[in-house]
FIKOLLUM-688243 format. One line per field, with one value per residue: x, y, z of N, C-alpha, C in turn; residue number from 1. Coordinates in Angstrom, 3 decimals, decimal comma, always signed. Example, Ala and Ser with C-alpha at 12.3 -4.5 7.8 and 13.67 -1.06 7.14 Angstrom:
2
nc1 <- +13,190  +12,850
nc2 <- -5,690  -2,250
nc3 <- +7,800  +7,080
cac1 <- +12,300  +13,670
cac2 <- -4,500  -1,060
cac3 <- +7,800  +7,140
cc1 <- +13,200  +12,900
cc2 <- -3,300  +0,030
cc3 <- +7,800  +7,870
torlo <- 1  2
END
This chain:
90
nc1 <- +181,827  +179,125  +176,221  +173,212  +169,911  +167,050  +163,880  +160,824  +158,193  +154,691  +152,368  +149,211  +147,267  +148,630  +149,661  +149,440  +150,415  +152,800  +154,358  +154,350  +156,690  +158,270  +159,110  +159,716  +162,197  +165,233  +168,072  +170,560  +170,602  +171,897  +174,942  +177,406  +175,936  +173,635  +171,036  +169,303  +167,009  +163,422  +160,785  +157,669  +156,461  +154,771  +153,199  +154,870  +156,055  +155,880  +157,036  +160,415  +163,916  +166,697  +170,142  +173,575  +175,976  +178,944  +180,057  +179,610  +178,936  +177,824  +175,577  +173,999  +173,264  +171,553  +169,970  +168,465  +168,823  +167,079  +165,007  +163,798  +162,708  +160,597  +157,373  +154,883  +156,132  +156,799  +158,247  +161,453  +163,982  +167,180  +168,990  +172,871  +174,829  +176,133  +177,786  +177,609  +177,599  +176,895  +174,347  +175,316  +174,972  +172,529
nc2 <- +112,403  +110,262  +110,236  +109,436  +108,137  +107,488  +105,507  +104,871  +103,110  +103,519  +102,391  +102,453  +102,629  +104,355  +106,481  +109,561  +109,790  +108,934  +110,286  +112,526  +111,829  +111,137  +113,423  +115,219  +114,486  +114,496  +117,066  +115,532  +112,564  +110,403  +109,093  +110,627  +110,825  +113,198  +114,813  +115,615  +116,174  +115,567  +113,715  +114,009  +111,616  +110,416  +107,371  +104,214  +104,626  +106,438  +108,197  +110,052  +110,343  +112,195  +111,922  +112,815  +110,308  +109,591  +106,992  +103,511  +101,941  +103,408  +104,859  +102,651  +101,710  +104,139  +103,590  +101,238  +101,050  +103,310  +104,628  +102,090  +101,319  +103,045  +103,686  +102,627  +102,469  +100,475  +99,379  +99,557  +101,181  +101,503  +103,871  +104,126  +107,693  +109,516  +112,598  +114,394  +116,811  +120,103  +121,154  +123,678  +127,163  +129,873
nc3 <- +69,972  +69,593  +67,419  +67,656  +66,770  +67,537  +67,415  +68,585  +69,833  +71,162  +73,283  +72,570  +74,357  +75,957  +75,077  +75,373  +78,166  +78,177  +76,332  +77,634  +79,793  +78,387  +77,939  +79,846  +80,396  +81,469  +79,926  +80,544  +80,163  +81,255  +82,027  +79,969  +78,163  +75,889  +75,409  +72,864  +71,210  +71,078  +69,302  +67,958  +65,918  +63,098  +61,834  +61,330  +63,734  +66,744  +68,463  +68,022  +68,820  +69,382  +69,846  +71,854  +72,499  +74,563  +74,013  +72,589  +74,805  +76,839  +75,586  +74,891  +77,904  +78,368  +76,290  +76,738  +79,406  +80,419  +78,626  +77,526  +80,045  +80,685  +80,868  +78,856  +76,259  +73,910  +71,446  +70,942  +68,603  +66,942  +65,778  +64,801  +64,095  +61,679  +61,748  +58,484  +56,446  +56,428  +54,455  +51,908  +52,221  +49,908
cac1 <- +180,562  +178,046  +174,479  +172,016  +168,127  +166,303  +162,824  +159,916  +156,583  +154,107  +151,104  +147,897  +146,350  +149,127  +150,534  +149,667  +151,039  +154,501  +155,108  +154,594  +157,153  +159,773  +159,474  +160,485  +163,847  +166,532  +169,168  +171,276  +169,954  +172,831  +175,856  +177,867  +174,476  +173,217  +169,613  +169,017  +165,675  +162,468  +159,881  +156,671  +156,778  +153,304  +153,421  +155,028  +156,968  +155,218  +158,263  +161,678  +164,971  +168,621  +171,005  +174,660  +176,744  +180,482  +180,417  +178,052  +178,310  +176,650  +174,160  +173,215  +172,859  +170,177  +168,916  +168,128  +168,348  +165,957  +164,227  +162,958  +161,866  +159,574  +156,498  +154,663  +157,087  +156,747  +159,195  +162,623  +164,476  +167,890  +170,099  +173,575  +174,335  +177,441  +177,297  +177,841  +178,100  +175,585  +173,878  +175,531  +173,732  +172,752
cac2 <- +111,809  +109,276  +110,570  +108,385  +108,152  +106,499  +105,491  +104,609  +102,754  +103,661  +101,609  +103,406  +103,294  +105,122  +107,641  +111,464  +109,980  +108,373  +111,526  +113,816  +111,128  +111,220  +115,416  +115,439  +113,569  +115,720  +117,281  +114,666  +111,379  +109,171  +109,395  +110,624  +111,253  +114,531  +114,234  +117,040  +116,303  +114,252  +114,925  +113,242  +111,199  +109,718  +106,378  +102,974  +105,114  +107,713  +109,526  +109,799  +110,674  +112,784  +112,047  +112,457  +109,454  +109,497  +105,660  +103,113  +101,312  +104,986  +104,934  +100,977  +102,261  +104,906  +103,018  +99,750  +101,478  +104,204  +104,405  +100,754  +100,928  +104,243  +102,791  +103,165  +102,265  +99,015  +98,826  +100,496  +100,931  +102,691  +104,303  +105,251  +108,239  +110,759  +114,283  +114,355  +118,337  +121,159  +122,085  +124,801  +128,134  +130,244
cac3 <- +70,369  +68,146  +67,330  +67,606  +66,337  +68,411  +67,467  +69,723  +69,151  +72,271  +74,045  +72,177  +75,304  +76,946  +73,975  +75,772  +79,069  +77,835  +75,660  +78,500  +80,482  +77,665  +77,901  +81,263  +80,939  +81,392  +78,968  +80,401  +81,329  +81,799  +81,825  +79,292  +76,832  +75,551  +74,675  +71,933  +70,411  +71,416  +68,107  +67,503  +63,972  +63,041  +60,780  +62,053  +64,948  +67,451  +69,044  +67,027  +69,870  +68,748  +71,459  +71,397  +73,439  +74,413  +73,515  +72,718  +75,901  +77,580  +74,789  +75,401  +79,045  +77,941  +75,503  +78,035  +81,089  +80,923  +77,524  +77,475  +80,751  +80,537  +80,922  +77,173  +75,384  +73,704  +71,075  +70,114  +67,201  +67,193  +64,303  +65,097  +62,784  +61,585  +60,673  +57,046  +56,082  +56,254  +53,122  +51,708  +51,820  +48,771
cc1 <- +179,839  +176,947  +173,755  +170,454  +167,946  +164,753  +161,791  +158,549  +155,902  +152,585  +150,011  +147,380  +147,269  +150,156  +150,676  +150,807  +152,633  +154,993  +155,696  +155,746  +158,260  +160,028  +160,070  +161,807  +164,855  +167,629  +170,407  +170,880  +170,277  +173,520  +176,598  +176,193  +173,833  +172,143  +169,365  +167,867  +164,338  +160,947  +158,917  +156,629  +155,249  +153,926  +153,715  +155,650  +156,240  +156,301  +159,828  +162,549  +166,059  +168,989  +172,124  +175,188  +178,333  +180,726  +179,260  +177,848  +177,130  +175,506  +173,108  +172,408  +171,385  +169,344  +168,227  +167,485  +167,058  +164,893  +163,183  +161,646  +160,786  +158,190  +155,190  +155,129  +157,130  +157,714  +160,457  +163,706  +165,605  +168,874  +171,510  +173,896  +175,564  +177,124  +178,111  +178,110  +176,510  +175,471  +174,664  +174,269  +174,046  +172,322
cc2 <- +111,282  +110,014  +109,359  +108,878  +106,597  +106,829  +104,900  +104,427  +102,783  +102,613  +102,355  +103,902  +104,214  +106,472  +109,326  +110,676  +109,934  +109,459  +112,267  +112,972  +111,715  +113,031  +115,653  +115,311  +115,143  +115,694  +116,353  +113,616  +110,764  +110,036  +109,508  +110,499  +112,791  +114,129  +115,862  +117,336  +115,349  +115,245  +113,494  +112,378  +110,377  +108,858  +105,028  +103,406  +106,078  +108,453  +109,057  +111,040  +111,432  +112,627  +111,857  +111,155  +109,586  +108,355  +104,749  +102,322  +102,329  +105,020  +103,753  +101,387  +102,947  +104,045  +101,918  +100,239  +102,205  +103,988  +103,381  +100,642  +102,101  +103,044  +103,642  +102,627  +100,839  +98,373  +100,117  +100,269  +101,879  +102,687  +105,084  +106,089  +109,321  +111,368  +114,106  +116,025  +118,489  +121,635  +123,209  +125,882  +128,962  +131,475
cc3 <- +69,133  +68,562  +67,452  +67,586  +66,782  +67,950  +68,003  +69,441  +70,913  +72,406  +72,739  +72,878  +76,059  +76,076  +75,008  +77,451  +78,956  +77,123  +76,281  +79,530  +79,566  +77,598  +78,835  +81,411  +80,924  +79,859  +78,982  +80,848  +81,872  +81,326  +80,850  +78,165  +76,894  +74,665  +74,053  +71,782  +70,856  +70,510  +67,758  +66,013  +63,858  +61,364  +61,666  +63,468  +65,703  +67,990  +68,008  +68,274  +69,038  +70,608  +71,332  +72,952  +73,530  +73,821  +73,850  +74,152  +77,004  +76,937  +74,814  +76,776  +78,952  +77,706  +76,554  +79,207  +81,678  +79,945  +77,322  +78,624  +81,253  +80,135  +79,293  +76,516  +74,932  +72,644  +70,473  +69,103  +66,975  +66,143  +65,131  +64,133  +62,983  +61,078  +59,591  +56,722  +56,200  +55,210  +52,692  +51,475  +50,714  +49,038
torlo <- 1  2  3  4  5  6  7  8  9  10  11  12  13  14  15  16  17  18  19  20  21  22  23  24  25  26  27  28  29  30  31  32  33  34  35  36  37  38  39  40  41  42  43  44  45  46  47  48  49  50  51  52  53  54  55  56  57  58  59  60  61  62  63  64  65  66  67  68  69  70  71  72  73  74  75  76  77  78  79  80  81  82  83  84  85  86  87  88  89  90
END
């Protein structure tokens, strides 16, 4: 599976509602996607996504299908992204 960071610029006037919209979604939203993380980021982005996809056409899906059309949501911005290693611990 691909990771993907997905980032999300919201309405102003509609920020607490679209948050509490994107909280709701399920652990799976589409098919073939595993939504891990949905985390506030303050700066040019208001919500920042982790979601694993089997393939990007499933993750286009998301991304298009549902994501876009959450009402809020005015622009998106998406990173696909590979695990690199875990820090070693000391």
């Amino acid at each position: 599976m691909t990771e993907y960071l997905v980032l999300l610029k919201l309405s102003p006037t509609k920020v607490i509602d679209t948050i509490n919209n994107l909280r709701k979604l399920p652990e799976k939203p589409s098919p073939g996607v595993d939504l891990e993380y949905i985390m506030n980021v303050f700066g040019t982005w208001d919500v920042a996504m982790w979601f694993d996809a089997e393939n990007s056409s499933q993750a286009l899906e998301f991304i298009n299908g549902k994501l876009s059309q959450v009402q809020g949501v005015v622009d998106v911005y998406t990173v696909p992204a590979f695990a690199n290693r875990k820090p070693k611990q000391e």
